[in-house]
VEXKOLDREN-326246 format. One record per residue (C-alpha): x, z, y; residue number from 1. Coordinates in pm, 1 decimal. Layout:
BEGIN
{atom {X, Z, Y}, NUM}
...
This chain:
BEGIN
{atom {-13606.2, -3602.1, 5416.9}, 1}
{atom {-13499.3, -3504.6, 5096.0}, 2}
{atom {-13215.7, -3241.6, 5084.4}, 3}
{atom {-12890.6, -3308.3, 4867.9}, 4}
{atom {-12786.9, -3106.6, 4575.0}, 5}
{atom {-12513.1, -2940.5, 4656.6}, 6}
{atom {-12233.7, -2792.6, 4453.4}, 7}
{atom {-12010.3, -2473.8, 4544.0}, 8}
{atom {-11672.9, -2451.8, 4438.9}, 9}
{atom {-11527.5, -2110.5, 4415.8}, 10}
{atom {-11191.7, -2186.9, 4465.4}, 11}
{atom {-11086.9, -1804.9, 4622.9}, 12}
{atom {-10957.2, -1621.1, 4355.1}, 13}
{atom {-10620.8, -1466.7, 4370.6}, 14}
{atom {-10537.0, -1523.9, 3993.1}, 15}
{atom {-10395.5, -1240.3, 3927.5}, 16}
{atom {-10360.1, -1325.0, 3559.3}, 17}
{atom {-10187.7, -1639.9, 3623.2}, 18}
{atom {-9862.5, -1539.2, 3725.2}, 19}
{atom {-9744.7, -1783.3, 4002.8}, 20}
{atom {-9874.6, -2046.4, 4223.8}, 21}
{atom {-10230.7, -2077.9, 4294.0}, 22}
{atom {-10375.9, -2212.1, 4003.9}, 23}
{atom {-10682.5, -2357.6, 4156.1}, 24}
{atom {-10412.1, -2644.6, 4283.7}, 25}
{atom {-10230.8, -2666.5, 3946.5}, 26}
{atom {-10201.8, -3057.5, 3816.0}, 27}
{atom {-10314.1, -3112.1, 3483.7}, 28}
{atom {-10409.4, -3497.3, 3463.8}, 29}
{atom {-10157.4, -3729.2, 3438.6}, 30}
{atom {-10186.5, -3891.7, 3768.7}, 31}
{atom {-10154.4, -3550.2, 3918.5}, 32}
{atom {-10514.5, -3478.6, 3908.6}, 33}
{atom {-10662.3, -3092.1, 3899.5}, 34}
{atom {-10936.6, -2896.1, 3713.3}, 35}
{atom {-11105.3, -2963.9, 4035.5}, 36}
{atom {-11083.7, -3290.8, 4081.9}, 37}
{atom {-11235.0, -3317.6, 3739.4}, 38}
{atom {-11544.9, -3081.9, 3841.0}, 39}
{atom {-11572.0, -3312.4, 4167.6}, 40}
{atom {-11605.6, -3630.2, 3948.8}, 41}
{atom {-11836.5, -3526.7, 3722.5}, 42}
{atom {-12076.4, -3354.7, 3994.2}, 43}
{atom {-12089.0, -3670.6, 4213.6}, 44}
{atom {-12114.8, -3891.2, 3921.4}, 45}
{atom {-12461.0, -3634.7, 3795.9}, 46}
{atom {-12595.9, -3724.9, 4168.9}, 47}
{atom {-12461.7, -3417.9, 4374.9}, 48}
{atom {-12418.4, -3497.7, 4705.6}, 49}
{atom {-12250.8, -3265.0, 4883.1}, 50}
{atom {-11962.8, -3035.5, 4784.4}, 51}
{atom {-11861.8, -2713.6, 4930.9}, 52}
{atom {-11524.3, -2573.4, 4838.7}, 53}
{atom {-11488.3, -2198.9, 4906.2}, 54}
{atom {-11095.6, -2063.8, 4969.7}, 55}
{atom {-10910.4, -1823.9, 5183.0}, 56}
{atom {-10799.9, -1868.2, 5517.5}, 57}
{atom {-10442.7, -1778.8, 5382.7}, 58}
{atom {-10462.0, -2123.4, 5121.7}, 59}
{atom {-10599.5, -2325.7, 5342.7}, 60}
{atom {-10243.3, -2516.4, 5452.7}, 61}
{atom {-10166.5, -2560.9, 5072.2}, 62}
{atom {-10522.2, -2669.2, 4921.6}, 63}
{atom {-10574.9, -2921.6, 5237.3}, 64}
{atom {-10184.7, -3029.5, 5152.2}, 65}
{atom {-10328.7, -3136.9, 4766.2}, 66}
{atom {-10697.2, -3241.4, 4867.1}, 67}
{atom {-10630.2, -3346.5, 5180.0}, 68}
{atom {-10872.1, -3576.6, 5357.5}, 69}
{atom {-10854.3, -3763.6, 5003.4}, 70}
{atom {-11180.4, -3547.8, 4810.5}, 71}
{atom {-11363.6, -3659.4, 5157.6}, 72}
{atom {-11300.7, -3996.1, 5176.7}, 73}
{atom {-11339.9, -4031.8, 4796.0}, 74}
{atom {-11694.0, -3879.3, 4784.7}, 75}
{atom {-11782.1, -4057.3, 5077.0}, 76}
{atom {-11717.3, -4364.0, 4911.4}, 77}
{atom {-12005.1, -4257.3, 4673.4}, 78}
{atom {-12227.6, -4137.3, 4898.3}, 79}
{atom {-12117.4, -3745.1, 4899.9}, 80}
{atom {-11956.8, -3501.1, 5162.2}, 81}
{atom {-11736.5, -3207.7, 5142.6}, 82}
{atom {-11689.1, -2935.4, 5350.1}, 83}
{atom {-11446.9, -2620.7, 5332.3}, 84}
{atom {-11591.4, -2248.5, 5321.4}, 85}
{atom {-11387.4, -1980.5, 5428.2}, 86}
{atom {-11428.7, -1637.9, 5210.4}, 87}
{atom {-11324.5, -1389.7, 5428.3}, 88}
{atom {-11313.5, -1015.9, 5366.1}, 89}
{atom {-11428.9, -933.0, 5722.9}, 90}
{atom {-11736.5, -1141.9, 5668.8}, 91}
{atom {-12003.8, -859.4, 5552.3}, 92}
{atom {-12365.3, -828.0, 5613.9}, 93}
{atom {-12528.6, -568.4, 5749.2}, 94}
{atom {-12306.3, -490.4, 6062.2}, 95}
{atom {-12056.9, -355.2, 5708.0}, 96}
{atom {-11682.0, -321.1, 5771.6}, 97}
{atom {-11453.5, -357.5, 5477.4}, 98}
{atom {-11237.0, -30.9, 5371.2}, 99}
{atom {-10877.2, 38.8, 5514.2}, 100}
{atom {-10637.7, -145.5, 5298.7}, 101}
{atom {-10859.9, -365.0, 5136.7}, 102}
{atom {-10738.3, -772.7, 5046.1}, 103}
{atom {-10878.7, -857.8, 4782.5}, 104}
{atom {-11194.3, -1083.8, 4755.6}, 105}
{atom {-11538.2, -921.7, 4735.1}, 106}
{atom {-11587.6, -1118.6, 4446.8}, 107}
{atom {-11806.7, -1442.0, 4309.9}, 108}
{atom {-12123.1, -1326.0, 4482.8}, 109}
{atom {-11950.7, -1293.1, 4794.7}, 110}
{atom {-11817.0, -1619.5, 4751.4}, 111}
{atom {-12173.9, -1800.6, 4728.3}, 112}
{atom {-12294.6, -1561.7, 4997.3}, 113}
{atom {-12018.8, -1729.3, 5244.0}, 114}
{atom {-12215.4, -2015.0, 5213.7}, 115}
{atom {-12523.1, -1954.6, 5343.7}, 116}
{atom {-12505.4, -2062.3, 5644.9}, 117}
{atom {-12438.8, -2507.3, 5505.8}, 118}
{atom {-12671.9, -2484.6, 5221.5}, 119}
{atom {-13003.6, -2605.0, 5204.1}, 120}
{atom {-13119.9, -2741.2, 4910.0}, 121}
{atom {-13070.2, -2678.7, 4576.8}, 122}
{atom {-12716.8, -2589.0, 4432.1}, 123}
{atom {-12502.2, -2506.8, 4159.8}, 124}
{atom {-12189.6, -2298.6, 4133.4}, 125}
{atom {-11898.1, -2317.7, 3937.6}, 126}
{atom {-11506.2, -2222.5, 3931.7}, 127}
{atom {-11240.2, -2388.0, 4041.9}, 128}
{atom {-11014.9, -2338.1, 3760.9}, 129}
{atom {-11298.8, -2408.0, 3487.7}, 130}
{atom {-11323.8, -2758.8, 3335.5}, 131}
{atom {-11739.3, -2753.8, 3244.6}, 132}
{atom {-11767.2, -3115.7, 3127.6}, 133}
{atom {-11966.4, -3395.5, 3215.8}, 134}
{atom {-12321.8, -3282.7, 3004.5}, 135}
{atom {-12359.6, -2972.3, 3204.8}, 136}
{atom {-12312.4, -3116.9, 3517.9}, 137}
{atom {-12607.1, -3355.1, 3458.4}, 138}
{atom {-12811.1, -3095.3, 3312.8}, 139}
{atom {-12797.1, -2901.6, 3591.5}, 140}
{atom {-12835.4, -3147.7, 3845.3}, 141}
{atom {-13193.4, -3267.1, 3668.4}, 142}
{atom {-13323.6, -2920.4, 3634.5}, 143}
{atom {-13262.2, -2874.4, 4015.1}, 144}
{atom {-13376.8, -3233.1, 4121.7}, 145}
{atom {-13665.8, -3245.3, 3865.8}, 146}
{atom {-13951.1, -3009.1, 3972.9}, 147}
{atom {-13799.2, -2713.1, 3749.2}, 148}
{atom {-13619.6, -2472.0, 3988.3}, 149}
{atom {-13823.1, -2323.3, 4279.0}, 150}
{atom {-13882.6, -1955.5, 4414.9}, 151}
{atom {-13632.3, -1727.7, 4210.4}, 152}
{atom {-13660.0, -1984.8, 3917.4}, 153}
{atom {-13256.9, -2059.5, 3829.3}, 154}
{atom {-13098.3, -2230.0, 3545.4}, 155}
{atom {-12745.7, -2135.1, 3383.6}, 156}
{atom {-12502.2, -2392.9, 3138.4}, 157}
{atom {-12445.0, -2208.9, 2807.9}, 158}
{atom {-12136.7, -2249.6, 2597.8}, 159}
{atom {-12082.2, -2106.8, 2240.4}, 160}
{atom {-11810.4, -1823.3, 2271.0}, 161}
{atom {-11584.6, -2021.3, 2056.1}, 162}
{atom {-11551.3, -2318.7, 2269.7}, 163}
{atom {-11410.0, -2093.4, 2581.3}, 164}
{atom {-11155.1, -1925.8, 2427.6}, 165}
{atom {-10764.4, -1902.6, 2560.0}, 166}
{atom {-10516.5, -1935.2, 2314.0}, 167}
{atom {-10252.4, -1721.3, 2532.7}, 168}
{atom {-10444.4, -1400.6, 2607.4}, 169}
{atom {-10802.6, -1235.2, 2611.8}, 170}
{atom {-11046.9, -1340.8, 2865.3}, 171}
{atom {-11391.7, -1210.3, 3026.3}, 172}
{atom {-11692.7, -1369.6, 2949.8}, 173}
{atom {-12056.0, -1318.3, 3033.8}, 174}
{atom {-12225.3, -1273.7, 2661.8}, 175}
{atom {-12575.8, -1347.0, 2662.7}, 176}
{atom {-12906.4, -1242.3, 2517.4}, 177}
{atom {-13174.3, -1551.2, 2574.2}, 178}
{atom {-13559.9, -1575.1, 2445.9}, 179}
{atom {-13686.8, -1801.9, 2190.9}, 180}
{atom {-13803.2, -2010.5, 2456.1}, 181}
{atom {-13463.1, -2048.1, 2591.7}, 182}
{atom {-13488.9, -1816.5, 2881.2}, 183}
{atom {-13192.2, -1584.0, 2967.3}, 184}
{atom {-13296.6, -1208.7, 2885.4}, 185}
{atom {-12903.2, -1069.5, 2994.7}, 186}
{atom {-12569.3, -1136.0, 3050.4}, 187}
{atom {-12301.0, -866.9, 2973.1}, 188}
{atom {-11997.0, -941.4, 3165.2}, 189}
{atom {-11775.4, -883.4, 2857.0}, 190}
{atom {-11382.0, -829.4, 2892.2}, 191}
{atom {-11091.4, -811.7, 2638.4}, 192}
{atom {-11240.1, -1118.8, 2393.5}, 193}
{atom {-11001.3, -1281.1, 2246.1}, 194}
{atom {-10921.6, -1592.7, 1952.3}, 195}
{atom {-10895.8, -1515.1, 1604.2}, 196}
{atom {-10865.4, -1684.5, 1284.8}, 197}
{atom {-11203.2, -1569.6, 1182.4}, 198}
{atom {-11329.0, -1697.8, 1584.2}, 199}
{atom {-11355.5, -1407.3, 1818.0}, 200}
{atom {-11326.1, -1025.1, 1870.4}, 201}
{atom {-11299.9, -818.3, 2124.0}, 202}
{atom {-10980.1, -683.1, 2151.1}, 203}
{atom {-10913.2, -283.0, 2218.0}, 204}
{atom {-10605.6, -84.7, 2295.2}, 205}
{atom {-10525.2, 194.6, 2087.5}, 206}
{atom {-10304.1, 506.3, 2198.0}, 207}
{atom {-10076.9, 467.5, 1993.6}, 208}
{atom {-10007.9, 117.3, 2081.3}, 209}
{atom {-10201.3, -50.1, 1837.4}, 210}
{atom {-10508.3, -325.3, 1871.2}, 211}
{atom {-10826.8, -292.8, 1724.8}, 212}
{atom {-11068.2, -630.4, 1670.0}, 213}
{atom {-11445.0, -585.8, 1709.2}, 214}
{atom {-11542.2, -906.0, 1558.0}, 215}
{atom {-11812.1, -1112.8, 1784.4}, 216}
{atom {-12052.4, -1391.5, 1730.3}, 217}
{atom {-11826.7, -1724.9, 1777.2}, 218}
{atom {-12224.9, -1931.9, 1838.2}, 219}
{atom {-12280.2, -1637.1, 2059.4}, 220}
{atom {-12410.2, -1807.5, 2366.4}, 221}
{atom {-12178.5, -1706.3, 2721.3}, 222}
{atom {-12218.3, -1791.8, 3069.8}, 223}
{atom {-11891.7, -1974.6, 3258.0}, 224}
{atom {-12069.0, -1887.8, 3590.2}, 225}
{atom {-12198.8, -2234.6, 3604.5}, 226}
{atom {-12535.2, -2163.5, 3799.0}, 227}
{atom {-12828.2, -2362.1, 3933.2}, 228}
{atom {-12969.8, -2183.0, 4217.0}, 229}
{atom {-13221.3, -2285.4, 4532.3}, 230}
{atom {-13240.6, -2124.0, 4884.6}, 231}
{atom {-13431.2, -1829.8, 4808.9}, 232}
{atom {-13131.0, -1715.5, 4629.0}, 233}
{atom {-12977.8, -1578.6, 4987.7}, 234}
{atom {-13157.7, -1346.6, 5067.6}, 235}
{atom {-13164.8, -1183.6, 4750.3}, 236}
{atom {-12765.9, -1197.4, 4666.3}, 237}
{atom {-12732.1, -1029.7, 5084.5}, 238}
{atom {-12939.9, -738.6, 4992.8}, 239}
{atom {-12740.5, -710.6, 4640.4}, 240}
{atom {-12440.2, -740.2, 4820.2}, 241}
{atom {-12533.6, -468.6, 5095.3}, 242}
{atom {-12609.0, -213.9, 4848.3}, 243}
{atom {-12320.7, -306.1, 4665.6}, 244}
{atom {-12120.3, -223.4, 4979.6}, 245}
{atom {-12259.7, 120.5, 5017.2}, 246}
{atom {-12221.1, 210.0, 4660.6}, 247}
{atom {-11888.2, 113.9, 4662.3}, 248}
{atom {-11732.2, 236.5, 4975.8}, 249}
{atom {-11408.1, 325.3, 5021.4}, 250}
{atom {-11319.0, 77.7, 4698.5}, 251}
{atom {-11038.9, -93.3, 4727.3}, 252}
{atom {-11086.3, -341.7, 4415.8}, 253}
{atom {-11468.8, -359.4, 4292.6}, 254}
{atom {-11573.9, -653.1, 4292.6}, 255}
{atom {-11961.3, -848.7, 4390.1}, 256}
{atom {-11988.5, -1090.6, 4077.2}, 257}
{atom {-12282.6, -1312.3, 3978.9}, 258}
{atom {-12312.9, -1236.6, 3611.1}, 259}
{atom {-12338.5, -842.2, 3720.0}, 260}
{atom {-12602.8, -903.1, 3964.4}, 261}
{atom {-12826.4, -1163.1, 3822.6}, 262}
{atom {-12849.0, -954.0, 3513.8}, 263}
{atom {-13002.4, -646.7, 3747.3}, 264}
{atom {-13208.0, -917.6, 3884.6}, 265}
{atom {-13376.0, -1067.6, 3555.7}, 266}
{atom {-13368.8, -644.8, 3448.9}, 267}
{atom {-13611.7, -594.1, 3723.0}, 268}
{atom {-13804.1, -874.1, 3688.7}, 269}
{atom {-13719.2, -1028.1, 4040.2}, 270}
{atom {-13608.2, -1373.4, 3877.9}, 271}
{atom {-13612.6, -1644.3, 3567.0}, 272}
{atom {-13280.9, -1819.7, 3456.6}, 273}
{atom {-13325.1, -2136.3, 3188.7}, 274}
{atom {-13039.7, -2146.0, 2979.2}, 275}
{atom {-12916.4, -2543.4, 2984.3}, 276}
{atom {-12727.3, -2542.0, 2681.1}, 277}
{atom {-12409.5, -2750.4, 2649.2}, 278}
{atom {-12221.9, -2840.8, 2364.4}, 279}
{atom {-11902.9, -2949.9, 2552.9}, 280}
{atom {-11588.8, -2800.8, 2520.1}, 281}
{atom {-11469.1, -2529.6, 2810.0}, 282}
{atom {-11110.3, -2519.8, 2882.3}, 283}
{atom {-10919.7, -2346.6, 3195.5}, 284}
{atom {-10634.1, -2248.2, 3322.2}, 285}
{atom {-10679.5, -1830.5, 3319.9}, 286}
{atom {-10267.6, -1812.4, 3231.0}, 287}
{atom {-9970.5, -2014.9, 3315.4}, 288}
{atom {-9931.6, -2093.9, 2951.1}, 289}
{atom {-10290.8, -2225.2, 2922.2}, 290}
{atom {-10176.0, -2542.5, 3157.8}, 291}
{atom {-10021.1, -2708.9, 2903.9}, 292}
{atom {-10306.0, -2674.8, 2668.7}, 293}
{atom {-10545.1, -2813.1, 2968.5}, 294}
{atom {-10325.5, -3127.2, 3033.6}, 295}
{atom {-10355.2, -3209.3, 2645.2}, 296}
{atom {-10753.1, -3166.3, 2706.3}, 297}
{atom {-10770.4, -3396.1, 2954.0}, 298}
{atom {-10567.7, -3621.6, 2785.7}, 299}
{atom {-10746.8, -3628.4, 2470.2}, 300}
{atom {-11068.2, -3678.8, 2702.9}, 301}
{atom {-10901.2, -3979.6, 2822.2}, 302}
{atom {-10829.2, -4120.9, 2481.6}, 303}
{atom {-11200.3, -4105.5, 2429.3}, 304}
{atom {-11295.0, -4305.4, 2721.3}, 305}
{atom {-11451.1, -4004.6, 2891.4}, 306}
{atom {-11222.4, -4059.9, 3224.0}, 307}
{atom {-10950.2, -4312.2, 3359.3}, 308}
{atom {-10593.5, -4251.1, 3341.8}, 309}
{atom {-10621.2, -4253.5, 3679.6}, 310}
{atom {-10955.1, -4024.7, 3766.7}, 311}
{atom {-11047.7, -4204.1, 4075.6}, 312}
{atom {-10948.0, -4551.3, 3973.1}, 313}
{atom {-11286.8, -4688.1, 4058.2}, 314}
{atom {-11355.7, -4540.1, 4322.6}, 315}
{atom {-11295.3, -4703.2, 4649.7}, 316}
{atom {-11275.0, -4520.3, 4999.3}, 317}
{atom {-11472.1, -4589.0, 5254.2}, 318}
{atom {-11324.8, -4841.5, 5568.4}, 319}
């Protein structure tokens, strides 16, 4: 029986940029839709056919009270399931116990990692709060479906820097190095980039209170931690994790991420990531101030024919 591609939905994150709310459940379309919901769409419309959303235990009430039963019964309309993931900061291999005073989330790895136990096919991984588009989505999904991935053979979307910028603040992204044959070669998890009239820098504080610009690429290619990943991937990301752990003990706010690790990964020659390159527009919601720009996105999206006013116009529920 053939297994479903599967997409995981990080959806965990505290935000702490943000400012209020939890911005994973903040409404941008104009029928009250969210990033999400957006994310959701595309996926199932690329042939995904399962989604997992990862959140905390502590969000639950809220993020059921805005997806509700409705996500379910939408994607099973089209042939797709959903399930909820709990990241929990208890939940660490190796018999691990999490440091006195710790509450915030391991991180993104430890978010895929909570998953291990509902995937088993092919899957990809992407943000909550990150709109990706509809190209990578069905990029993706054929370079999992189509013979490509297999044992510790991945695939990554790839943006130009320029398209992922926030107009209201600097923002981390994962700059990357790739082959001529399009294979990633790093990924630099790279914070403090901001916009600039010239396209991008990354932005430094001075002592004195001052800001210095290191210009950067704008075409430089960046990862959005959209991933394409298969089984294998597991037991690969526990062990990372563990280690992780017992480097880090006693940390209170270090954080497992995906970027970090799959670039010690492809550094020690345990793994191949094809870069899927996208020339869609990212936008997000990494302050409060960037939800404004986000509703005009999807708006403008709309004008275009890309979506519906209302996303899920067409599709009918299940009876």
């Amino acid at each position: 029986m053939e297994r479903k591609t599967s997409l995981i939905i990080m959806a965990a994150g505290l935000g702490s940029r943000y400012g209020r709310g939890i911005k994973q459940l903040d409404r941008v379309g104009p029928t009250g839709e969210t990033i999400m919901d957006y994310s959701v769409h595309d996926a199932v419309e690329a042939g995904f056919g399962k989604i997992v959303i990862v959140i905390r235990k502590d969000i639950e009430d809220e993020f059921r009270s805005v997806t509700g039963d409705r996500i379910g019964e939408l994607c099973a309309a089209k042939g797709a399931e959903v399930s909820y993931v709990f990241q929990d900061i208890g939940d660490l291999p190796g018999g691990l116990t999490a440091p006195e005073g710790r509450t915030k989330p391991w991180g993104t790895g430890a978010a895929v990692l909570s998953c291990r136990d509902v995937i088993r096919g092919p899957f990809a991984v992407i943000n909550a709060d990150d709109y990706y588009g509809k190209t990578a989505f069905r990029r993706i999904r054929k370079f999992l479906s189509g013979g490509r991935a297999g044992r510790r053979r991945y695939c990554m979307a790839g943006y130009a820097l320029s398209r992922t910028l926030s107009d209201n603040g600097s923002v981390n992204r994962g700059i990357c190095r790739i082959r001529g044959d399009g294979y990633l070669m790093s990924v630099a998890e790279t914070p403090g980039i901001v916009k600039t009239p010239e396209g991008a820098a990354i932005e430094t504080r001075l002592g004195n209170g001052q800001r210095e610009h290191f210009a950067q690429d704008p075409n430089a290619p960046v990862s959005m931690n959209m991933w394409g990943f298969t089984p294998d991937f597991f037991p690969l990301l526990e062990r990372g994790f563990i280690e992780f752990l017992e480097e880090h003990r006693g940390d209170a706010d270090g954080e497992f991420l995906i970027p970090v690790f799959v670039n010690r990964l492809l550094k020690e020659g345990k793994i191949s990531v094809r870069v899927l390159p996208t020339e869609d527009s990212w936008f997000g919601v990494t302050y409060s101030r960037d939800r404004a720009e986000a509703n005009r996105s999807i708006l403008r999206l709309i004008e275009m024919g890309e979506y519906s006013r209302d996303l899920f116009a067409d599709w009918q529920p299940a009876h």
